[in-house]
PQR file with spaces between the fields and no chain letter, atoms N, CA, C, O and H, PARSE charges and radii, in Angstrom:
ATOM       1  N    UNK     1     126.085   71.983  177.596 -0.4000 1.5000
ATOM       2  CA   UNK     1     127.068   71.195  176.866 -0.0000 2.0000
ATOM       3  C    UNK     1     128.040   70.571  177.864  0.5500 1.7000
ATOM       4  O    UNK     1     128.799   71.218  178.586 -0.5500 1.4000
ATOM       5  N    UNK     2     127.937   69.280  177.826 -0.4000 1.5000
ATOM       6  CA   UNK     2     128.914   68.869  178.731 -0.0000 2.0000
ATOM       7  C    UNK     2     130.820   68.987  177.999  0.5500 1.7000
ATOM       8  O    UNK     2     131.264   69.660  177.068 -0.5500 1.4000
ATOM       9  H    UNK     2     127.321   68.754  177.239  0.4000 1.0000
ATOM      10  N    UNK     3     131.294   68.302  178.658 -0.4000 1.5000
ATOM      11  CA   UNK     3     133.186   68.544  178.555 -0.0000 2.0000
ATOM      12  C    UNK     3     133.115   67.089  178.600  0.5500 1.7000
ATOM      13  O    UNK     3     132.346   66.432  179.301 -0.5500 1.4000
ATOM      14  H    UNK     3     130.933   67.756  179.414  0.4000 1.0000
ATOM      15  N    UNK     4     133.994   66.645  177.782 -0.4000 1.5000
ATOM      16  CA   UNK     4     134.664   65.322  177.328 -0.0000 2.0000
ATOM      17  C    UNK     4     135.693   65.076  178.510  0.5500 1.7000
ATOM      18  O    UNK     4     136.245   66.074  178.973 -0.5500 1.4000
ATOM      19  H    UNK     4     134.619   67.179  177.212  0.4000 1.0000
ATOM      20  N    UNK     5     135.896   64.238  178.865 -0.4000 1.5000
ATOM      21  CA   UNK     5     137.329   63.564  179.849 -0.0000 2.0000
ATOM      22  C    UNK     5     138.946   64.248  178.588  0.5500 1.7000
ATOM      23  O    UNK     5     140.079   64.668  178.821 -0.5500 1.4000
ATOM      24  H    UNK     5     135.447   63.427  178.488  0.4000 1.0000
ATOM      25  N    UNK     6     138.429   64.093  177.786 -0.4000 1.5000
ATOM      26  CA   UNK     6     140.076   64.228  177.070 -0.0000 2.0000
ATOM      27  C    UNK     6     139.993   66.233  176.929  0.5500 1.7000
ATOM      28  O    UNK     6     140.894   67.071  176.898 -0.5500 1.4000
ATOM      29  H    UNK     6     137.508   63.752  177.597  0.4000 1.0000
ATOM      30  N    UNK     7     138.871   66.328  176.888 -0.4000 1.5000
ATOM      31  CA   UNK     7     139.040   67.550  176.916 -0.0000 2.0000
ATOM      32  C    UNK     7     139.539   68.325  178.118  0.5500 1.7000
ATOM      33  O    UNK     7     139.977   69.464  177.955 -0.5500 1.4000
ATOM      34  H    UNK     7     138.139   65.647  176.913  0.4000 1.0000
ATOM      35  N    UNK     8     139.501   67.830  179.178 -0.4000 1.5000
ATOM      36  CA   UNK     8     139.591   68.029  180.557 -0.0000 2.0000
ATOM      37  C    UNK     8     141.293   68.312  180.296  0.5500 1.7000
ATOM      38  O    UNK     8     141.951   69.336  180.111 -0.5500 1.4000
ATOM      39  H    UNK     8     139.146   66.904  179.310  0.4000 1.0000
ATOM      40  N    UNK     9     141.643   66.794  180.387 -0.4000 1.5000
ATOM      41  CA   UNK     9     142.856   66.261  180.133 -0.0000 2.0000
ATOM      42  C    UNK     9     143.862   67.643  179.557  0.5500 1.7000
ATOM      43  O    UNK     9     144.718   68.359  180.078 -0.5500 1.4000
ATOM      44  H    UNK     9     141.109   65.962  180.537  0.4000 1.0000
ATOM      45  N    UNK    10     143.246   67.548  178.254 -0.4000 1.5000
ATOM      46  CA   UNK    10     143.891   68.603  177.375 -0.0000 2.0000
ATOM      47  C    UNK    10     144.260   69.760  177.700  0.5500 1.7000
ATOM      48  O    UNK    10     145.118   70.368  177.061 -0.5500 1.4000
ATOM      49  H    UNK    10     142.551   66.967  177.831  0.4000 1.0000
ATOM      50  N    UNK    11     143.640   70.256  178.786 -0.4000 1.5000
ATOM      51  CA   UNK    11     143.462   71.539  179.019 -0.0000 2.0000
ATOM      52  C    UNK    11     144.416   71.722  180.356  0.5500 1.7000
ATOM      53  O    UNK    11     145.088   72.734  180.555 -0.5500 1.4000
ATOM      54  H    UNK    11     142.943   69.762  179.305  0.4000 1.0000
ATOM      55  N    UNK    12     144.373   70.719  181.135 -0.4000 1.5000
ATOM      56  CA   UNK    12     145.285   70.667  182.114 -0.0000 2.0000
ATOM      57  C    UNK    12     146.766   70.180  182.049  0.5500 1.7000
ATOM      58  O    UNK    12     147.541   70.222  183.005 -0.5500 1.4000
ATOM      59  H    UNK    12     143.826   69.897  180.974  0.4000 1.0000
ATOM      60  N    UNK    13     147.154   69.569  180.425 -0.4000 1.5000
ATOM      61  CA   UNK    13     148.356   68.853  180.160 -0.0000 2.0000
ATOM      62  C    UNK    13     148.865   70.528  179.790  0.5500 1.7000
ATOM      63  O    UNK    13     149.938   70.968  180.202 -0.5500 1.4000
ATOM      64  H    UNK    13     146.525   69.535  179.648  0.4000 1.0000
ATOM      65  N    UNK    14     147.908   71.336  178.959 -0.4000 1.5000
ATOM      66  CA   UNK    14     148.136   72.230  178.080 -0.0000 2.0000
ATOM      67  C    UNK    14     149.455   73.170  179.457  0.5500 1.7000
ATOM      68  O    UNK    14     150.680   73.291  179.463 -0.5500 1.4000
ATOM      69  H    UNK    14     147.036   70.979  178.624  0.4000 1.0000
ATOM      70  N    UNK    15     148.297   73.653  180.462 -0.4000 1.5000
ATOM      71  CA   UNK    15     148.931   74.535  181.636 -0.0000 2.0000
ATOM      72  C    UNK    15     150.113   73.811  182.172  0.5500 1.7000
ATOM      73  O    UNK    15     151.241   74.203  181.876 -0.5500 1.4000
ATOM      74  H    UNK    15     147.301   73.555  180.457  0.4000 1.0000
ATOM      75  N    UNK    16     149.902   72.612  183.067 -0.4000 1.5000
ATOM      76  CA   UNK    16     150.799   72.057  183.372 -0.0000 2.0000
ATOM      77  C    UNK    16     151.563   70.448  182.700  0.5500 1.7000
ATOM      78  O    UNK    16     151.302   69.254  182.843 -0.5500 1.4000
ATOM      79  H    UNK    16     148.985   72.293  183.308  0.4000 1.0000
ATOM      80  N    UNK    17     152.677   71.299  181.877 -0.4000 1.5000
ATOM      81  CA   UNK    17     152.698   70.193  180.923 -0.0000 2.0000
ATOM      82  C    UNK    17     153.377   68.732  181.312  0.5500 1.7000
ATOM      83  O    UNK    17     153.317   67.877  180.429 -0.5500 1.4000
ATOM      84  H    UNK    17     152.889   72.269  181.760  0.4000 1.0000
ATOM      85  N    UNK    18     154.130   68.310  182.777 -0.4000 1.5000
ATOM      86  CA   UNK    18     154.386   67.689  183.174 -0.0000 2.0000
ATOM      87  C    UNK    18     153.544   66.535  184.001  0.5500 1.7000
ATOM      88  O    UNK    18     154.027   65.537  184.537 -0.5500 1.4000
ATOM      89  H    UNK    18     154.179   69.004  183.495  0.4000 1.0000
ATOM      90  N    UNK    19     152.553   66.819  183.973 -0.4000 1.5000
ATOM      91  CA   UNK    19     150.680   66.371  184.788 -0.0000 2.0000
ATOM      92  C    UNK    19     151.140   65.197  184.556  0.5500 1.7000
ATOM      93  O    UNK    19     151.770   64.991  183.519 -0.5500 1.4000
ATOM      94  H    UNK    19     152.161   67.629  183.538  0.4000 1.0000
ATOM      95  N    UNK    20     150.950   64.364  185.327 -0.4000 1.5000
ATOM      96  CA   UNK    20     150.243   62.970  185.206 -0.0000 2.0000
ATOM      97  C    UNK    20     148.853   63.164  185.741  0.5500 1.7000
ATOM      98  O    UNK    20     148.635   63.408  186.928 -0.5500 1.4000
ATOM      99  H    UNK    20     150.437   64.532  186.169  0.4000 1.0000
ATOM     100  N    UNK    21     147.775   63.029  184.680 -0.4000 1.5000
ATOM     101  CA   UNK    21     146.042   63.170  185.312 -0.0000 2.0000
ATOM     102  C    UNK    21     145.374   62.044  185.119  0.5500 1.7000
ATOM     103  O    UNK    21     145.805   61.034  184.561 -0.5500 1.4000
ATOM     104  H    UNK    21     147.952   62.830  183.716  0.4000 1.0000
ATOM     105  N    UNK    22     144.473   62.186  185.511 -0.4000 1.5000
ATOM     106  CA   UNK    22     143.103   61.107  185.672 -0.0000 2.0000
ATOM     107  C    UNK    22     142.460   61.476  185.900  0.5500 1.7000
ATOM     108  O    UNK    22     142.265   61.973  187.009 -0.5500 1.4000
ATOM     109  H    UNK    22     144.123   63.006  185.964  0.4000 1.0000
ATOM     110  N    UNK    23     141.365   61.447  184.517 -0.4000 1.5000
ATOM     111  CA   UNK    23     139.806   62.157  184.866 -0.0000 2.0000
ATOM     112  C    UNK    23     138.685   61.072  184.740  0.5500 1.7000
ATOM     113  O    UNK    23     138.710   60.196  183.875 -0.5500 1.4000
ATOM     114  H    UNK    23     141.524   61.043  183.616  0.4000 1.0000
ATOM     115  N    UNK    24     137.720   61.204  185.659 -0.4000 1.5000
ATOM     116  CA   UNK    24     136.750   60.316  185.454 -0.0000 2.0000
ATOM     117  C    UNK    24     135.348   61.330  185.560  0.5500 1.7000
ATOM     118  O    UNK    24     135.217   62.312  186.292 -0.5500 1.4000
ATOM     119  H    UNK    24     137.699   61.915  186.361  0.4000 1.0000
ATOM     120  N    UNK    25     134.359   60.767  184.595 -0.4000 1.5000
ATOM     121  CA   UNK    25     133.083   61.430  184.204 -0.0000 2.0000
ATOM     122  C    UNK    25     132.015   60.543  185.677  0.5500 1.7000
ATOM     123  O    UNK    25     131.514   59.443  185.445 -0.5500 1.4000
ATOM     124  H    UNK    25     134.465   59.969  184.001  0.4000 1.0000
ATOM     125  N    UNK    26     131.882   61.020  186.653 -0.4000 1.5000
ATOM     126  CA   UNK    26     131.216   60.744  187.295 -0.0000 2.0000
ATOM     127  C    UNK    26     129.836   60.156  186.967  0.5500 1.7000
ATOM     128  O    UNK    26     129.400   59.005  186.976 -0.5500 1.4000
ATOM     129  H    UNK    26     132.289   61.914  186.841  0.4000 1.0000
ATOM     130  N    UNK    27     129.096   61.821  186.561 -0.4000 1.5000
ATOM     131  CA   UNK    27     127.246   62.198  186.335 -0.0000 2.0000
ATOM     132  C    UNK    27     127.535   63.470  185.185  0.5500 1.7000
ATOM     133  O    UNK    27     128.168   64.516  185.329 -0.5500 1.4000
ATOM     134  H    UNK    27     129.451   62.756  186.554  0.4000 1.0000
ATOM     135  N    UNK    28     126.822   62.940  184.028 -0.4000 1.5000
ATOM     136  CA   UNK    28     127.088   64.194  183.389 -0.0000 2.0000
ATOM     137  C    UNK    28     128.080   65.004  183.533  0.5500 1.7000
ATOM     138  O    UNK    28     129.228   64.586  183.381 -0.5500 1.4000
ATOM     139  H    UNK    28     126.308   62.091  183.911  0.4000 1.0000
ATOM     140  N    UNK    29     127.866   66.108  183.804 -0.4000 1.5000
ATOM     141  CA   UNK    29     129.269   67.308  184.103 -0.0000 2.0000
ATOM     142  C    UNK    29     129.653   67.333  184.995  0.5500 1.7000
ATOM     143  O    UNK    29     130.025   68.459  185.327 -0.5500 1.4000
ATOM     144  H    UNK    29     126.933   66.448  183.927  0.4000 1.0000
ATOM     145  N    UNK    30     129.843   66.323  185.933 -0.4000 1.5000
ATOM     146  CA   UNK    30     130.411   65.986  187.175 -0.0000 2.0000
ATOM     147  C    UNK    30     131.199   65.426  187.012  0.5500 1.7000
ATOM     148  O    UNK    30     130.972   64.390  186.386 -0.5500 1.4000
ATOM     149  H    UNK    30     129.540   65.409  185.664  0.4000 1.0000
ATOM     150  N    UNK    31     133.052   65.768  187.561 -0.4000 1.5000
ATOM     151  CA   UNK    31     134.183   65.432  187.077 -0.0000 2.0000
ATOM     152  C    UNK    31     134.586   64.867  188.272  0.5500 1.7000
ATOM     153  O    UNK    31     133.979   65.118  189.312 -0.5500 1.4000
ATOM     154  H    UNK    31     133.237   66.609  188.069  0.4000 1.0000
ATOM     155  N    UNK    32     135.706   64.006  188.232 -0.4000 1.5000
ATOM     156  CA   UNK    32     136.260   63.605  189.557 -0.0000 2.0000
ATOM     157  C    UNK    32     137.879   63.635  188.964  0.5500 1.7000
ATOM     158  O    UNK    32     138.115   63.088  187.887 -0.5500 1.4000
ATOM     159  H    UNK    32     136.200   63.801  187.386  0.4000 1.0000
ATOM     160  N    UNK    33     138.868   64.247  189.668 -0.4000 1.5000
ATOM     161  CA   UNK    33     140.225   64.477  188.577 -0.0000 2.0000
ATOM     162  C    UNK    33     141.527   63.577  189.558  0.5500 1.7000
ATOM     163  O    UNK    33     140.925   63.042  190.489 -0.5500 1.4000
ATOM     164  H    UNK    33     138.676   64.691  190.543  0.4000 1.0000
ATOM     165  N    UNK    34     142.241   63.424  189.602 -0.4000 1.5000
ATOM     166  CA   UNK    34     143.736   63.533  190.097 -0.0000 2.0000
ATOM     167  C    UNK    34     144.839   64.081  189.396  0.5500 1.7000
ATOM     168  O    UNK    34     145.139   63.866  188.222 -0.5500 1.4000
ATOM     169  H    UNK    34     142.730   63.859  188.846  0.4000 1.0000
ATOM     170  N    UNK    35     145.314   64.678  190.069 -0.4000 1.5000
ATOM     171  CA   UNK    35     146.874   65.758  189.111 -0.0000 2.0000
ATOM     172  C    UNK    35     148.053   65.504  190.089  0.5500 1.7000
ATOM     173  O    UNK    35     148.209   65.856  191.258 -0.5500 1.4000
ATOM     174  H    UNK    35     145.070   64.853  191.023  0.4000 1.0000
ATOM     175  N    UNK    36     148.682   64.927  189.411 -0.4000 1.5000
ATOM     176  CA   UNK    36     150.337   64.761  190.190 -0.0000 2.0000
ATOM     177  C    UNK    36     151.338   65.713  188.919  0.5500 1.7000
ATOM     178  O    UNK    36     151.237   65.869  187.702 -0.5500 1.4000
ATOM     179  H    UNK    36     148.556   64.641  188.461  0.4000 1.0000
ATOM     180  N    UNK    37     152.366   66.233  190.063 -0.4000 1.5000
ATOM     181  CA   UNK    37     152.861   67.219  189.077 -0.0000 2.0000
ATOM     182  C    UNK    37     153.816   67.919  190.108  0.5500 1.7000
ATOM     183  O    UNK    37     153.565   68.092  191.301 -0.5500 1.4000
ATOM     184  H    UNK    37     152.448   66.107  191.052  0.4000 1.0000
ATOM     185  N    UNK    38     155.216   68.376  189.285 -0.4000 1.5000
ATOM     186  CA   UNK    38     156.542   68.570  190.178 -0.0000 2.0000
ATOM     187  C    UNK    38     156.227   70.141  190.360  0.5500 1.7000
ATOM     188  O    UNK    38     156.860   70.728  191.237 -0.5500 1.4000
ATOM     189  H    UNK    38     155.419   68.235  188.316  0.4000 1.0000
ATOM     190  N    UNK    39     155.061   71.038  189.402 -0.4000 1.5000
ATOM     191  CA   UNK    39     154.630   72.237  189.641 -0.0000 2.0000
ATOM     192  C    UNK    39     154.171   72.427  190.903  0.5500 1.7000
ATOM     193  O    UNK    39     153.998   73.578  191.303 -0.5500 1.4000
ATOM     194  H    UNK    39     154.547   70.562  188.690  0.4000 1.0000
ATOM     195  N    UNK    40     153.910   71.351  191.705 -0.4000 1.5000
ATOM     196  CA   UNK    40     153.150   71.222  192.957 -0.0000 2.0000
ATOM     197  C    UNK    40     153.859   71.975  193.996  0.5500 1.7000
ATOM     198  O    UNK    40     153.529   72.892  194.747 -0.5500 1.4000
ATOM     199  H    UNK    40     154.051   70.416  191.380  0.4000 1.0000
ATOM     200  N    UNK    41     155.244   71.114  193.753 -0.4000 1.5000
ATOM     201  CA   UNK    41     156.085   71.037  194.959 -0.0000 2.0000
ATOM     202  C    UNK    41     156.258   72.359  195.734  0.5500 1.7000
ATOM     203  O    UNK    41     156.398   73.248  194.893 -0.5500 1.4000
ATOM     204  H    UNK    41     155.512   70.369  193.142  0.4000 1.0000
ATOM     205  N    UNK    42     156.300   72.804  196.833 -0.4000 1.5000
ATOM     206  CA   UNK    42     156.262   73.632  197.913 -0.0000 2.0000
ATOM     207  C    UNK    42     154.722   74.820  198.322  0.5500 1.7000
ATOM     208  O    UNK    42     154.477   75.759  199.079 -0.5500 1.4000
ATOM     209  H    UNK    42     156.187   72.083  197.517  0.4000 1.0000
ATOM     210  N    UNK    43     153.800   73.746  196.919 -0.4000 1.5000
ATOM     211  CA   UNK    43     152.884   74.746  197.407 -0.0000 2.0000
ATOM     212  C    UNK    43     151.740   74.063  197.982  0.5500 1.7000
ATOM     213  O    UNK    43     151.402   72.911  197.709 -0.5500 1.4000
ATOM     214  H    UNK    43     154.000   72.983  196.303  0.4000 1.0000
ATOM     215  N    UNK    44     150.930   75.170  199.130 -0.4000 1.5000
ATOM     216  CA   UNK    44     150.012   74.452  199.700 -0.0000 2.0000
ATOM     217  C    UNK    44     148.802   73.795  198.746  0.5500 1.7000
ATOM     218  O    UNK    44     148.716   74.014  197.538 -0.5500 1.4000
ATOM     219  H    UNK    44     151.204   76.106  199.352  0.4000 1.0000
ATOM     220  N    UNK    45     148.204   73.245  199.244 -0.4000 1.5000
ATOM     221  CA   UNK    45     146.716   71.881  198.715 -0.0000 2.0000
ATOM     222  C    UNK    45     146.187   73.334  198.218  0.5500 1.7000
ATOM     223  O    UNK    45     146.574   73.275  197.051 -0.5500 1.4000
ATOM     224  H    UNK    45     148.274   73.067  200.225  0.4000 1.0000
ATOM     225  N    UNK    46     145.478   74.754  198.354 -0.4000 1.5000
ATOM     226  CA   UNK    46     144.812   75.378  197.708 -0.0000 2.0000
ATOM     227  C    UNK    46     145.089   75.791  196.747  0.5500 1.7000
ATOM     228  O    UNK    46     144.273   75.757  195.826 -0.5500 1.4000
ATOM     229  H    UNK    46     145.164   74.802  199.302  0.4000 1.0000
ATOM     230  N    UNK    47     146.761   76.526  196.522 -0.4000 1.5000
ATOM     231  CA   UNK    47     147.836   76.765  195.769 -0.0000 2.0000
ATOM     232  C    UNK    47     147.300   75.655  194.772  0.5500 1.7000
ATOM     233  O    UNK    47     146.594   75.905  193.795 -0.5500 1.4000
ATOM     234  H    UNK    47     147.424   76.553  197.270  0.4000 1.0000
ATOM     235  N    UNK    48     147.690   74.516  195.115 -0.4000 1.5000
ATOM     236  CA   UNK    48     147.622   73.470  194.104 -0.0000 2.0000
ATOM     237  C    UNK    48     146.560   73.265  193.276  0.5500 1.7000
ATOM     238  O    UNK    48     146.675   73.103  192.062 -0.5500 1.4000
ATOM     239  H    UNK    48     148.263   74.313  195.909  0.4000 1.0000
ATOM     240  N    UNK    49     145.380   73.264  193.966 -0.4000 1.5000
ATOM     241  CA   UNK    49     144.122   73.300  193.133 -0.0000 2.0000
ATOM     242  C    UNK    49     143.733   74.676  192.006  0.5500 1.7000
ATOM     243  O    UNK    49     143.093   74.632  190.955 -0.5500 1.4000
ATOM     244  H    UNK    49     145.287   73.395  194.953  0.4000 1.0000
ATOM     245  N    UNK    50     144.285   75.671  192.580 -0.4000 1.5000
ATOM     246  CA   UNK    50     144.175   76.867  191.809 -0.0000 2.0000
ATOM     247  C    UNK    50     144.743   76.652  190.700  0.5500 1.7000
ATOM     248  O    UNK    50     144.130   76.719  189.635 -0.5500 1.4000
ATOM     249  H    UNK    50     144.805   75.706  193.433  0.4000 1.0000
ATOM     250  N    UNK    51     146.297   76.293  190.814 -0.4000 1.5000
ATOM     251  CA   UNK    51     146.830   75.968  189.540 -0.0000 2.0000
ATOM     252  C    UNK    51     145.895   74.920  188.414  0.5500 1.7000
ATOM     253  O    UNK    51     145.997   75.126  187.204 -0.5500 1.4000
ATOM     254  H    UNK    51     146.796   76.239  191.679  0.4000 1.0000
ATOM     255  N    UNK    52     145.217   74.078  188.816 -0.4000 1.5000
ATOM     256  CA   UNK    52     144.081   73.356  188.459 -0.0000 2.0000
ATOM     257  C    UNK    52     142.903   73.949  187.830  0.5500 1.7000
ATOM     258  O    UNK    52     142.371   73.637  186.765 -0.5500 1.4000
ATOM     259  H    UNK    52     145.134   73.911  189.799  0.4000 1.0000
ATOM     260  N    UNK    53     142.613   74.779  188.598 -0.4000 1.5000
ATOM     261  CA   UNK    53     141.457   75.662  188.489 -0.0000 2.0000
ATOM     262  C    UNK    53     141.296   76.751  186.956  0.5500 1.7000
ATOM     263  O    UNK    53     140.573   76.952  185.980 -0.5500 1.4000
ATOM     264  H    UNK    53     143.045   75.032  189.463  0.4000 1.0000
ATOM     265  N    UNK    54     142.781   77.294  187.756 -0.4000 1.5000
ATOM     266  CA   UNK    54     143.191   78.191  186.377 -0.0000 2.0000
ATOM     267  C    UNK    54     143.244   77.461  184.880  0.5500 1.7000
ATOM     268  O    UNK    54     142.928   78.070  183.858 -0.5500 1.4000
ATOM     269  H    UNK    54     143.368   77.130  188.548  0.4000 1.0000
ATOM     270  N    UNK    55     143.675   76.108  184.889 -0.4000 1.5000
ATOM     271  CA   UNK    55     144.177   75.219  183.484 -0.0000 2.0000
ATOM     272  C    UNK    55     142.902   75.006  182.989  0.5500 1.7000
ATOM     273  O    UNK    55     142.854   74.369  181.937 -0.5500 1.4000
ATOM     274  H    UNK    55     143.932   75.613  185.720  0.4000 1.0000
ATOM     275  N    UNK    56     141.722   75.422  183.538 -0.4000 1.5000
ATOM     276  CA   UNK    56     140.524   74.796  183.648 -0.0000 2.0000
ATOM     277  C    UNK    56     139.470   76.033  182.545  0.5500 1.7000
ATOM     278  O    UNK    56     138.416   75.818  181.947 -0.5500 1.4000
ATOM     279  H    UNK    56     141.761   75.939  184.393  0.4000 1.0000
ATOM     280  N    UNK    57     140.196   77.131  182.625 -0.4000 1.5000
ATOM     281  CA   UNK    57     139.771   78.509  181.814 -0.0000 2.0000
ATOM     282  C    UNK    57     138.765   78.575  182.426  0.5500 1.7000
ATOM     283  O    UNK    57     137.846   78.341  181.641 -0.5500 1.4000
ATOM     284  H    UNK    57     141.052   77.306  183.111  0.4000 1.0000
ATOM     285  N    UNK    58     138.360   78.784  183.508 -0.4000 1.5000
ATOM     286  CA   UNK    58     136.865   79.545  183.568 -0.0000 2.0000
ATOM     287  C    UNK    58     136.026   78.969  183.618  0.5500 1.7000
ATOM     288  O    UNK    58     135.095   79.501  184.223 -0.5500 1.4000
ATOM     289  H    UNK    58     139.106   78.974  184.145  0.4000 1.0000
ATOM     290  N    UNK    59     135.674   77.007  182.831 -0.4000 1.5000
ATOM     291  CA   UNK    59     134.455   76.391  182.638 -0.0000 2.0000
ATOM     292  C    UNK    59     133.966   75.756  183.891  0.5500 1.7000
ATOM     293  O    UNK    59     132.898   75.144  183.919 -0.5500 1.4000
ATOM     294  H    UNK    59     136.430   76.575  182.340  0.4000 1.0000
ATOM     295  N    UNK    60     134.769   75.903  184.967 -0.4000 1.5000
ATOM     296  CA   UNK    60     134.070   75.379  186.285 -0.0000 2.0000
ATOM     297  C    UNK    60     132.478   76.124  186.421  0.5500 1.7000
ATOM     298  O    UNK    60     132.396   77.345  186.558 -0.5500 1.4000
ATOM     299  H    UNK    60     135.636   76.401  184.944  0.4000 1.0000
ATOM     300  N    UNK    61     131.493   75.423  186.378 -0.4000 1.5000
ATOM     301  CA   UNK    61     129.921   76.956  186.681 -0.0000 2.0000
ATOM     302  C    UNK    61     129.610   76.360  185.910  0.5500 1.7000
ATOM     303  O    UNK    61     128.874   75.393  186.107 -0.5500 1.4000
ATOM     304  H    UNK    61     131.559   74.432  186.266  0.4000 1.0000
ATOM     305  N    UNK    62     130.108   76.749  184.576 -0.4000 1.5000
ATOM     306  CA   UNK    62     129.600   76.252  183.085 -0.0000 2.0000
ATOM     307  C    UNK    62     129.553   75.562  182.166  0.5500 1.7000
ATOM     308  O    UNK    62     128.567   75.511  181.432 -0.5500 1.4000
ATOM     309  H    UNK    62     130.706   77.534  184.416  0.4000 1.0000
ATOM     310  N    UNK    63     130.682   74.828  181.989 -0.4000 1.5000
ATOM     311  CA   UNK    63     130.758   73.654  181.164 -0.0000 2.0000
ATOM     312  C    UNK    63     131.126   72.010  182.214  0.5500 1.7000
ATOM     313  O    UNK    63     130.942   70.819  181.963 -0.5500 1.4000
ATOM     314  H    UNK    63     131.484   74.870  182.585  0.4000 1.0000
ATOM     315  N    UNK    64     131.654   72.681  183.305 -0.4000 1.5000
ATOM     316  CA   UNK    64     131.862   71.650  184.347 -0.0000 2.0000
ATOM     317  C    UNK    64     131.035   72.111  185.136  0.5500 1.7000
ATOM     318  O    UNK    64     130.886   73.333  185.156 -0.5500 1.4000
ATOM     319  H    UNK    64     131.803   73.649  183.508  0.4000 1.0000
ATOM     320  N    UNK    65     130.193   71.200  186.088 -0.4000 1.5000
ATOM     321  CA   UNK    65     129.123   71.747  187.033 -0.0000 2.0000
ATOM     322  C    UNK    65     129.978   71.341  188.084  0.5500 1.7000
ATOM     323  O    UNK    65     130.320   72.216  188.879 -0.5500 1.4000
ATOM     324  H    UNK    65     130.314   70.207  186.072  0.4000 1.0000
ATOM     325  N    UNK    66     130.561   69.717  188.312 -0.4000 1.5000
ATOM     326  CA   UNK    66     131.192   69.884  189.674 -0.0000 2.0000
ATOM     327  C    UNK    66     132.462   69.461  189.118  0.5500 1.7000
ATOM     328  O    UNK    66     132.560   69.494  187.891 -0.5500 1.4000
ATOM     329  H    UNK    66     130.283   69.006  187.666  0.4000 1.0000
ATOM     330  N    UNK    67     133.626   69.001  189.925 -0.4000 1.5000
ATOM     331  CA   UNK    67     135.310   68.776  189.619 -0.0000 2.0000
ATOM     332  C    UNK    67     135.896   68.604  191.542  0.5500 1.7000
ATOM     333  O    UNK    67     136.461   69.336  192.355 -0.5500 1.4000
ATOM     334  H    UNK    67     133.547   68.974  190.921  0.4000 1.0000
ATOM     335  N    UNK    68     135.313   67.136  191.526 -0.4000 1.5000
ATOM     336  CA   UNK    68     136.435   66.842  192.580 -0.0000 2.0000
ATOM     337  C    UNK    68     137.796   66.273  192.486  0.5500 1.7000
ATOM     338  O    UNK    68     138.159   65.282  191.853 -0.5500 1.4000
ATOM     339  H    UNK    68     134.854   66.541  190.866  0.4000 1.0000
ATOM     340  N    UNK    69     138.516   67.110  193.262 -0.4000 1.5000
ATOM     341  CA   UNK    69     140.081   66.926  193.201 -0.0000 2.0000
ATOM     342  C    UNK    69     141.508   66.248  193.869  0.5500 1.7000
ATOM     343  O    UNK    69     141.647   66.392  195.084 -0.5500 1.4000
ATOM     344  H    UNK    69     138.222   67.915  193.777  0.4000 1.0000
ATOM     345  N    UNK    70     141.708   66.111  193.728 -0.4000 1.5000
ATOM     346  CA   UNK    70     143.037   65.852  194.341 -0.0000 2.0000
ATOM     347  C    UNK    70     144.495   65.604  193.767  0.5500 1.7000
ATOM     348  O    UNK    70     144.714   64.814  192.849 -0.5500 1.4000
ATOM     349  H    UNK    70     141.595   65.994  192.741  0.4000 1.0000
ATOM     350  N    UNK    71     145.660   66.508  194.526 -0.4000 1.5000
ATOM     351  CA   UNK    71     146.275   66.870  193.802 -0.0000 2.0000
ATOM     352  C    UNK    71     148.195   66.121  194.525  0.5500 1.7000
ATOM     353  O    UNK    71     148.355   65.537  195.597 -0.5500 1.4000
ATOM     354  H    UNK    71     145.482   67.150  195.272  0.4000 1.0000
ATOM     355  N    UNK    72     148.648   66.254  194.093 -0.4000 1.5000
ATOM     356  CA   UNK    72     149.806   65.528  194.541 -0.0000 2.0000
ATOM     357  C    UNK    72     151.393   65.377  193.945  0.5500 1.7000
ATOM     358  O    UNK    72     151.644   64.743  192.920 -0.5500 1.4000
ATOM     359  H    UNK    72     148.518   66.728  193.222  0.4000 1.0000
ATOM     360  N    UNK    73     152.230   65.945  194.616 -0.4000 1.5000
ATOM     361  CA   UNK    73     154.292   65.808  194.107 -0.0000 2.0000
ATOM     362  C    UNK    73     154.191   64.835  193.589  0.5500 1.7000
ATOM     363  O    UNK    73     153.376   64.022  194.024 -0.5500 1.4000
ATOM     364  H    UNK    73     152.026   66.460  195.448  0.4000 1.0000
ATOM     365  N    UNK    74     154.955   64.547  192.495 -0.4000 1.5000
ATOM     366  CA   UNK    74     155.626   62.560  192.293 -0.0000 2.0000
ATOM     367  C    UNK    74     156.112   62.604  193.691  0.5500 1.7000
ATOM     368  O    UNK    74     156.139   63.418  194.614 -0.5500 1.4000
ATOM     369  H    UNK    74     155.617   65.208  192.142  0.4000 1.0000
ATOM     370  N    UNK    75     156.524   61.258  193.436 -0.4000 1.5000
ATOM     371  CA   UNK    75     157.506   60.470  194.833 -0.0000 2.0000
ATOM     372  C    UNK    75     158.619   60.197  194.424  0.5500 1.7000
ATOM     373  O    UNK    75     159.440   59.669  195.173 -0.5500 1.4000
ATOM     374  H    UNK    75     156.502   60.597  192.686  0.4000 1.0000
């Protein structure tokens, strides 16, 4: 079963509710994301993705096969 873009969305507005995101459906369950977000601020690029990761419940493996990222403070 693949994951919808808004579902993505949803799930990452849900955790971090300040997100500005952008998801794009690559290939099937292949995601490509951007997350800007003031939750970011002082933490490192892995930090950051985790927080990502986590908003994500678990479906990375399984409902998402891949999810490239990048993550970023406002300015």
């Amino acid at each position: 079963m693949f994951m919808k873009v808004n579902e993505i969305n949803y799930l990452i507005k849900q955790a971090i509710p300040d997100a500005c995101v952008s998801i794009k459906n690559l290939h099937d369950n292949n995601y490509s994301c951007y997350v800007e977000s003031s939750a970011f601020e002082g933490k490192s690029r892995v930090q950051q993705h985790q927080i990502v990761y986590n908003a994500l419940r678990g479906l990375l493996g399984k409902d998402i096969h891949a999810l490239t990222m990048q993550t970023a403070t406002p300015k």
